[in-house]
N, C-alpha and C positions, 0 to 999 in steps of 0.2 A: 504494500500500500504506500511505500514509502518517495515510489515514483509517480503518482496518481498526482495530478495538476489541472485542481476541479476548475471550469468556467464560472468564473461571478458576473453576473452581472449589474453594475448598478446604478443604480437611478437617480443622478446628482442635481438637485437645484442652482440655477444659473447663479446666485445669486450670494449664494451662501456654499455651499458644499462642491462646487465645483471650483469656486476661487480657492477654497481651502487644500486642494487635490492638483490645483495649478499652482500653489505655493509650496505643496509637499516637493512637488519635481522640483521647482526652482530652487529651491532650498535642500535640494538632491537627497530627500530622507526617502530613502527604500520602504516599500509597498511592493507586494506582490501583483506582478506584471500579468497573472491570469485577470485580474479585476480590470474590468473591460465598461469603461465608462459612457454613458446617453446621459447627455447635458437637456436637461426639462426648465421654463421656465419658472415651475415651482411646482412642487412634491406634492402639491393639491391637484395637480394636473396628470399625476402617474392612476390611471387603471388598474383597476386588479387582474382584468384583462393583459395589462403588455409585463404583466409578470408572470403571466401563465404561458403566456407565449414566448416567454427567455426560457421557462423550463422546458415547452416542448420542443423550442429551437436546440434544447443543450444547453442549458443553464444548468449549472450542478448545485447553486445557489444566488441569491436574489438579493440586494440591497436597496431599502428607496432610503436614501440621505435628503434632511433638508437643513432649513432654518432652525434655530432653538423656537420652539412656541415662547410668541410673545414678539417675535422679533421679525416676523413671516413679512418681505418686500411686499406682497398681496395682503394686507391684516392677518388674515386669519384662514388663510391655504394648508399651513402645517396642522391646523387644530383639524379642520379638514379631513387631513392626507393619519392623522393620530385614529380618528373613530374609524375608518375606511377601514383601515388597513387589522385595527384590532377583531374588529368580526372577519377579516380576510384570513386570519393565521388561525382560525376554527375552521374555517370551511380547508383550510389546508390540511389540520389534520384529522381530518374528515375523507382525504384523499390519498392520505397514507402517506403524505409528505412531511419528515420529520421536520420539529418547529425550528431549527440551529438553520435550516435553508433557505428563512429566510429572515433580514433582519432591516428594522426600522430603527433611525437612526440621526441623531443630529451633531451639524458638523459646518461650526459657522466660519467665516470668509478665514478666519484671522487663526486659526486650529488645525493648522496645519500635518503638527504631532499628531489631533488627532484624528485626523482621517487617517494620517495612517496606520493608527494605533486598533481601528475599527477594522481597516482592511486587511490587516494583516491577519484579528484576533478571527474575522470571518473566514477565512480560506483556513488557518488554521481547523476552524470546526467542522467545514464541509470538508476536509483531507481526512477528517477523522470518521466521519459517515461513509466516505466514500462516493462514488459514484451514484447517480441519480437513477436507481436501477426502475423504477417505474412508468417510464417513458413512454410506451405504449400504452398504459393507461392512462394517463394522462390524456394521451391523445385521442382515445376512445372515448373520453368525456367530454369533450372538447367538439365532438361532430355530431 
């Protein structure tokens, strides 16, 4: 398992968590290079829909990153993108998708550390599950 280099993919607000992700490179602090970034303009704007479609594209795990609540470029998109997502990670595992695949997360302009401290600890935990062995079912839910 020690060679497995799960796909992440995740869902970064323009705003906040992609500045913070464009400052980690700049600032050349290492993050795992499988975390495969979609720049959104704000995490209120991520469907639960385009996260089921990173898993049946091959997502081995899922992150939507936004603004801290409170502090949302949109007022109140992150508070939003908070209830959305909380009834999302029932019906996840509801589909037999363990809850470490997928993770909601905030990560403002200036947090550089921690975005990568987030990306790192997530590929860490999907390495540890392993591959996304469900994938066919998934997709047989999905049509």
């Amino acid at each position: 398992m020690d060679n497995f280099n799960p796909v992440i993919v995740a869902f970064v607000c323009n705003w906040c968590s992609y500045s913070g992700a464009d400052k980690a490179g700049g600032q050349k602090l290492d993050y795992p290079a499988n975390v495969k970034l979609i720049r959104v303009m704000c995490s209120g704007r991520v469907d639960p829909q385009f996260v089921m479609q990173a898993f049946r594209e091959g997502a081995d795990g899922v992150m939507v990153l936004g603004c801290h609540p409170g502090d949302c470029h949109y007022r109140s998109g992150n508070i939003k993108t908070l209830r959305r997502f909380a009834l999302f990670e029932k019906m996840l595992a509801q589909l037999g998708i363990e809850s470490g695949r997928f993770k909601l997360d905030w990560v403002a302009a200036g947090e550089s550390k921690r975005f990568q401290e987030v990306a790192t600890q997530m590929t860490e935990t999907v390495k540890k599950l392993g591959s996304l062995s469900i994938r066919g079912y998934v997709e047989s839910e999905a049509a």
